[in-house]
N, C-alpha and C positions, 0 to 999 in steps of 0.2 A: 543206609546205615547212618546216625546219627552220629556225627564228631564233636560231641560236647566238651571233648578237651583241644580241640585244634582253634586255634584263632588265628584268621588272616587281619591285618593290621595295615593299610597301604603306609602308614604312615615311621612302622616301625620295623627294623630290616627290608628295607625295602619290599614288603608286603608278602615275605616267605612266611609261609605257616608257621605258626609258632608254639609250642605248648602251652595252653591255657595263660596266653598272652606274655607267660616270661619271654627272655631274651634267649631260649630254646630253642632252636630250630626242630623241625620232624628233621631235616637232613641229619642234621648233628646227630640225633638218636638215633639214626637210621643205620650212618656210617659207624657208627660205634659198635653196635649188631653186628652190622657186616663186618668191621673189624675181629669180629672175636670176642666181644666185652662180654660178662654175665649184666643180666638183669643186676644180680647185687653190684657187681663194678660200677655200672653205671648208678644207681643211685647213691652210692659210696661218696663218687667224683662231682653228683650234681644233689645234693642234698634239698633242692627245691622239690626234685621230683620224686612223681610215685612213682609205684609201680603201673599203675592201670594207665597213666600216663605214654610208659615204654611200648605196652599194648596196642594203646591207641596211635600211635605215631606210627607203627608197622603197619596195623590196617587200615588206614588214610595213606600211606604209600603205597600198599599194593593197588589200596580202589581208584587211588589216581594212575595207575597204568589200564588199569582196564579198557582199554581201547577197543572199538570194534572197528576192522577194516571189512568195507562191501565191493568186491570186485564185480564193475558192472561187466556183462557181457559182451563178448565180440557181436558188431553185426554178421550177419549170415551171409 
């Protein structure tokens, strides 16, 4: 998947993803979600952002847990 709205920055918030380089965190947006906020809330409260922006910040956190765990085998 292509994140063309997520920018890593090492040099700005200490290099947390950012929304298309504002001073945005994915967390902020994320947290705000999980708090309960509507999509309209939040662009209400953050008038830089879009919409497709809140989109993108959700799916760059879920595909950043995407983890795969490989349990190697017992020997025999």
């Amino acid at each position: 998947m292509n994140f063309d709205r997520i920018a890593i920055e090492p040099d700005k918030l200490e290099g947390k993803p950012t929304i298309r380089g504002l001073r945005i965190t994915v967390e902020t947006v994320v947290r705000l979600v999980a708090g309960g906020w509507s999509f309209d809330e939040i662009l209400a409260d953050y008038p830089d952002l879009e919409r497709e922006d809140i989109k993108q910040a959700l799916e760059y956190a879920a595909a950043s847990t995407n983890v795969h765990f490989y349990r190697l085998r017992e020997p025999a």
